[in-house]
N, C-alpha and C positions, 0 to 999 in steps of 0.2 A: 304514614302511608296507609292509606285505604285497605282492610285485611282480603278483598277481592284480586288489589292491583297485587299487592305484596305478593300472595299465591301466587299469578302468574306471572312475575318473574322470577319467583324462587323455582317454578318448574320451568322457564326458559333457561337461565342458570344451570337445572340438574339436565338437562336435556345437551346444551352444549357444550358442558363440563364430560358429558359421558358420551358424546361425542369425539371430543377431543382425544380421549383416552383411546377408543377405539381407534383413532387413526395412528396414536403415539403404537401401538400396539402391534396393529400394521405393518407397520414401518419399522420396527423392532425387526422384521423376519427379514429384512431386504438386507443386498451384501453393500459394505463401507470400505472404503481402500483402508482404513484403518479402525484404531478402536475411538477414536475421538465421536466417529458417528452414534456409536451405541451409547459410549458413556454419556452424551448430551441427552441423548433417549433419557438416559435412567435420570438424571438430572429434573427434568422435564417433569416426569412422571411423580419424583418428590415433592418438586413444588408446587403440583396440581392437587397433591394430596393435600398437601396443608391450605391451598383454596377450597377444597371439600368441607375442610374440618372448622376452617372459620365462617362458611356459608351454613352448618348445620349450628354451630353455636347461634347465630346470628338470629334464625327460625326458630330455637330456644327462648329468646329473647325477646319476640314480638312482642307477646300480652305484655310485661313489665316498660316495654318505649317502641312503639310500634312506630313515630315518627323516626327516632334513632335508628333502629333496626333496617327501615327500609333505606337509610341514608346508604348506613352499613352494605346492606346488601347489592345497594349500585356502586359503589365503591370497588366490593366484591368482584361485580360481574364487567367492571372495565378493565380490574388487573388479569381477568382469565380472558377475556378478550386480545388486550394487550399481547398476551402470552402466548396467543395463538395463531397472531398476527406476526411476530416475530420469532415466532420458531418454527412453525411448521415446514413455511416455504425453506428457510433455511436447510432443514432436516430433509425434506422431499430433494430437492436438487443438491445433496452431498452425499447421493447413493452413486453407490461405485461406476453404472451407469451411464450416470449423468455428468461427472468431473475426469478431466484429467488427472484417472487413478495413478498415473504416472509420476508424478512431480510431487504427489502428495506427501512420501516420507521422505523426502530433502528437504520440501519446505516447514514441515512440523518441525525436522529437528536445526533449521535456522531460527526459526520462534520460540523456540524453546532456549537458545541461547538469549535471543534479544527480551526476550520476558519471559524468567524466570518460574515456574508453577502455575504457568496456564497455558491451554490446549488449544492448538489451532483446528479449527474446522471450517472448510472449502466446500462452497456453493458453485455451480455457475447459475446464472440468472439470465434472460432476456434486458435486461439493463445495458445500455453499453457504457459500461464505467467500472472500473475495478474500484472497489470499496471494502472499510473495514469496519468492523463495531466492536467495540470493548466496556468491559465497567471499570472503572477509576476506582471502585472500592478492593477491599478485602480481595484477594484470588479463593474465591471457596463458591461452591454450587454453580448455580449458572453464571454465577460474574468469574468465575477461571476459565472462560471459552472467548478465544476469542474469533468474530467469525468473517472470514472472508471471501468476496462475490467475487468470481470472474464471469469476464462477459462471455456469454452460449459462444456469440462468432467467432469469439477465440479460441475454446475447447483445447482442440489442437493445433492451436497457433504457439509450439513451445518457446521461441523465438523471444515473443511478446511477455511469455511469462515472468521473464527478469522483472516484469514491474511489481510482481508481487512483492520485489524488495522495497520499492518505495513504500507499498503499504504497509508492510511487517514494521516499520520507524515508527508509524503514527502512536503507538499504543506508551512508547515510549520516552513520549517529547515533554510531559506532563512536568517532570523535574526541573526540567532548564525550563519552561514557561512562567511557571509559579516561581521560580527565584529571579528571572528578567524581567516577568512584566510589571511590578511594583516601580519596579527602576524608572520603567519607559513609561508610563504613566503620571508619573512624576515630571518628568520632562513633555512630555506631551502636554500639561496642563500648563506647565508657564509657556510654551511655543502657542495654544491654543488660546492664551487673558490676553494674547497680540493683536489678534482676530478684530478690528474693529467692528462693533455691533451694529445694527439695525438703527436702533433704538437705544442711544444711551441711556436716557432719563429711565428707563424700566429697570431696575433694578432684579426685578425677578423674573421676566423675560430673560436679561442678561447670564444669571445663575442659570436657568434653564437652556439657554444656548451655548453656554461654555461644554455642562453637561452633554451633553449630545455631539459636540464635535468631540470630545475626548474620548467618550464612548465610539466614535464610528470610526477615528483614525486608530483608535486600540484594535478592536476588531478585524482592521485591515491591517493590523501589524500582524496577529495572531496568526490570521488566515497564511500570509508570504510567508511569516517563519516555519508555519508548521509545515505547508508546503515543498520550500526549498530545504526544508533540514533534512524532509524526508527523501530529498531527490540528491541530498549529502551522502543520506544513508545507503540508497542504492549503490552510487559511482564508487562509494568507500568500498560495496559491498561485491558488486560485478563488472566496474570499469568499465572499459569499451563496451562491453554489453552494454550498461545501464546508459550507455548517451546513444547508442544505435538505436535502442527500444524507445527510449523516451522523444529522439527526435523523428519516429517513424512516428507519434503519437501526435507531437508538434504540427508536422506537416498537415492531417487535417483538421486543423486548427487556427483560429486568426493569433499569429506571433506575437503580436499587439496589442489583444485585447484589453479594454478598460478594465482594472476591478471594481466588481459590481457586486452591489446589494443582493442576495443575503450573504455569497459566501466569498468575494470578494479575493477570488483568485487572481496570483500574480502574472503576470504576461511570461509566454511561453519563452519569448528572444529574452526575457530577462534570468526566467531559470536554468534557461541553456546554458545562459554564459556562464551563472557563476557554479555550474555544474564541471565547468572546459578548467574555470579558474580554481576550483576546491579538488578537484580530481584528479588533472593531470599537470596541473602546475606548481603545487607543493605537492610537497614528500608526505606518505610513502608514494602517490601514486604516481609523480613525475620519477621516479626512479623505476620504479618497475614498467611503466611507460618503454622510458627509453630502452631499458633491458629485453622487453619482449621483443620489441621492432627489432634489437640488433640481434636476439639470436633468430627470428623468422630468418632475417637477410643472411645470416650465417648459412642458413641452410637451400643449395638450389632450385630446390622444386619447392620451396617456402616464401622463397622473397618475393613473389608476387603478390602474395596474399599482406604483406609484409606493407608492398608499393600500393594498392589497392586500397587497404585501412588508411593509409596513410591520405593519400589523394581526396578523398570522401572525409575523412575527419579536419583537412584543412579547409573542406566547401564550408563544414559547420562552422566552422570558427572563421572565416571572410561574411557568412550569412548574420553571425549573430554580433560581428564587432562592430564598437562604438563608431560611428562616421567622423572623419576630422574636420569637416566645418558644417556638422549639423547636430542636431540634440537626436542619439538614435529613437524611433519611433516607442520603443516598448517603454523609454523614461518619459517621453513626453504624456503618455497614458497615462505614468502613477505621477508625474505632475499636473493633469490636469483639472484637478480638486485641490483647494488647499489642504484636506484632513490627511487624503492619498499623501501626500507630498511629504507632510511632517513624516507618517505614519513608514514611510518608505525611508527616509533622512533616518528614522532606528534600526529599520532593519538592514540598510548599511552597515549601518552601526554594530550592529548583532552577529554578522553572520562569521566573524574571526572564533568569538565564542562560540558558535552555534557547532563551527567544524573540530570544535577542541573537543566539545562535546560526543559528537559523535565518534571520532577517533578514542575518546574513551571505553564503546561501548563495540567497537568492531574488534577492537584489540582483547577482547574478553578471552577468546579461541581463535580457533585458524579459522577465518571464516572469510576475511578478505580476500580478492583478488591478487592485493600485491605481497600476500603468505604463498600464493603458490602456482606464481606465474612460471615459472619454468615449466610447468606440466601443459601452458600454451603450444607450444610448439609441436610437440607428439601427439597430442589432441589433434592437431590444425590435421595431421598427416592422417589417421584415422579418419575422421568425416570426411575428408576429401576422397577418400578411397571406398568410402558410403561401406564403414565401419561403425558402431557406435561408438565417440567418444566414451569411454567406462573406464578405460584403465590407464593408469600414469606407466608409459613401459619405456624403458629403456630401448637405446637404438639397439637393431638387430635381434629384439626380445619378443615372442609370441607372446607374451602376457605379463600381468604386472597387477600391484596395489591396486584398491578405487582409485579414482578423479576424485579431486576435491570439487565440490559443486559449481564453482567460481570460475576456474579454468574450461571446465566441460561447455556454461554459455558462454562462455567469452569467442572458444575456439570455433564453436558453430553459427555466431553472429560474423567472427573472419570469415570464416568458408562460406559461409548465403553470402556475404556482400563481394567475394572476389569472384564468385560466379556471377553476380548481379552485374558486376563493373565491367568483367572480362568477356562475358559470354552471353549475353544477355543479347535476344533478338527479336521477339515479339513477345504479349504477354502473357502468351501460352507456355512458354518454354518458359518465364520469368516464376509462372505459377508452381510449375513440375520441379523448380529447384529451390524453391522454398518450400514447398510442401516435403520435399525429400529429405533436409535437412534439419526440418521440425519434426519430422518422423524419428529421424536417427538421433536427435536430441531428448526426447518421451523416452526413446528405449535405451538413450545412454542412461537419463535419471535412476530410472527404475532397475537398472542391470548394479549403478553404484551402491545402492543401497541394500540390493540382495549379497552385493562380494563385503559389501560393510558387516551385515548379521550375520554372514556366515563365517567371515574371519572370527567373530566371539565366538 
């Protein structure tokens, strides 16, 4: 590189590098619902240093490979780019400010059960899609963060936030992929030499088109399992919650939709279902199922709320069952490709493992829904009385232990929907009782967490 050009990106470099600092720096003085915000700070700031220190060796270097050098130094200046690009916004919108500080140390310390020595930190973003990012390597510097978006219109949509359980799975599905997909890969490629070709006489066309269906039906395996494992991991994780939030999400959504190229999501009527079938129809959660509904109904001023879930949970399940003299719409989607077809025929196949799998990893701690569904019912009577659900209390008791986080949404998705079902008369009044019961859901989280540190 030209020793003109070089100078001036070696001062564009120090220019943006000392930039970047000043902002990192900035943003150091602002308040974090937790320490996960700062520690990422300090994080940040390390690894910018040692981009300092290989940008100044690098300037050492010119005269002896001034071509080398400048290679080097773009190299340099797209990993501090990179790093700028992907942390900043991150770090600006998980000031206390800007996130539902509320939910925040319930949800660090579910992540921290689901993966082990790395830190959760909570974004919201103008994106509307709850997302996560992790590194697959080592948990040490910035690959032990792991970081997730919620969308701005949610903020305080508490309700909605159960979905952060689907995302908390993703980081963790890496083990059961890598030991299944070799399997299904294997099988995919003898279902795939079926495929009659274009072109037989080409030989290497042939090899090249076998490659590419195996490739795109893998792909679409990946994508359903990671998907539907993680929506295992929710219903394992918040039950009724997790199919009320997920099918509130469904609704604007086509049920049907094709998987598509790049990321080849499974259709919405098909994650439903086997969400109804891994959830509440084996054990534990067909047990604690039936156990919740009968002590609601146990109790008088409960059993509507009791009759109410129940009602609405049987439209899901008429909404998303197979039809008896037609192929339901969401199979005829991932039949409509042969690669979808094979690629869907494993993860059939997959997902008995897939749930063993994750009942592995929910039985870690009490962290399931169906460890501490009796604290459903005392809950349900709290929100309803536009209390915070916060404390597990015994009948006739002013007070009592935290809520386990599991039981706290489950009780305030019952109570929004049996006012939505019972009461419900225009969408003014639909608005005031959701909003009221995402309010008292934000201040139940935040109330269980401070009677948790203070019991220590």
């Amino acid at each position: 590189m030209n020793k003109l050009f070089f100078r001036r990106l070696h001062l564009l470099v120090q220019h943006e590098t000392e930039t970047f600092q000043n902002q990192l720096q900035r943003l150091q003085a602002s308040d974090y619902p937790s320490d996960s915000g700062p520690a990422f700070i300090r994080e940040i700031l390390l690894e910018l240093g040692r981009r300092q220190k290989a940008v100044t060796t690098i300037e050492s270097e010119y005269e002896a490979d001034p071509r080398g050098a400048g290679e080097r130094l773009q190299s340099e200046h797209r990993k501090i780019i990179f790093l700028f690009r992907d942390c900043i916004a991150g770090i600006e919108n998980a000031q206390s400010r800007r996130v539902p500080w509320e939910i925040i140390p319930a949800f660090e310390r579910l992540a921290a059960v689901l993966s082990p020595g790395r830190s959760l930190l909570v974004s919201c973003v103008e994106e509307f899609n709850y997302r996560i990012a992790w590194h697959e390597s080592e948990a040490k510097g910035l690959e032990s963060f792991i970081r997730l978006q919620i969308p701005r219109i949610h903020r305080n949509d508490a309700l909605l936030h159960v979905l952060v359980g689907h995302e908390l799975f993703h980081p963790v599905l890496n083990k059961f992929l890598k030991r299944e997909q070799p399997k299904v890969i294997d099988r995919l490629r003898i279902a795939c030499e079926m495929i009659p070709p274009p072109d037989p006489t080409d030989p290497l066309f042939e090899a090249d088109r076998l490659d590419k269906w195996v490739e795109l039906a893998r792909k679409a395996w990946v994508s359903a399992m990671s998907e539907m494992m993680c929506d295992m991991g929710c219903v394992a994780l918040f039950g009724p919650a997790a199919i009320l939030s997920s099918w509130s999400i469904a609704l604007g959504r086509s049920l049907d939709q094709l998987p598509s190229s790049p990321a080849f999501y499974p259709p919405w009527r098909y994650r439903i279902r086997s969400m109804l079938r891994y959830g509440f129809e084996k054990d534990p959660g067909k047990t604690a199922f039936e156990q919740m509904e009968k002590s609601l109904k146990g109790e008088k001023e409960l059993a509507g709320f009791a009759e109410s879930f129940r009602k609405y949970f049987d439209e899901i399940k008429r909404e998303v069952a197979p039809l008896e003299d037609k192929t339901p719409p969401d199979i005829e989607a991932t039949e409509s490709k042969l690669f979808l077809k094979l690629a869907y025929d494993e993860v059939s196949s997959s997902l008995d493992a897939a749930w063993e799998y994750v009942q592995d990893i929910v039985t870690r701690e009490r962290i399931s829904w169906t460890d501490s569904y009796e604290q459903i019912p005392p809950l349900v009577q709290l929100i309803s009385r536009s209390v915070p659900p916060s404390e597990a209390r015994e009948s006739n008791q002013y007070d009592g232990p935290a809520a386990d986080l599991s039981p706290a949404l489950v009780a305030a998705w019952l109570t929004a929907l049996n006012k939505e079902i019972t009461d419900y008369s225009d969408a003014g009044d639909g608005r005031s009782y959701y909003e009221r019961y995402s309010r008292l859901l934000l201040k139940a989280l935040a109330d269980i967490e401070v009677k948790r540190e203070y019991k220590k």
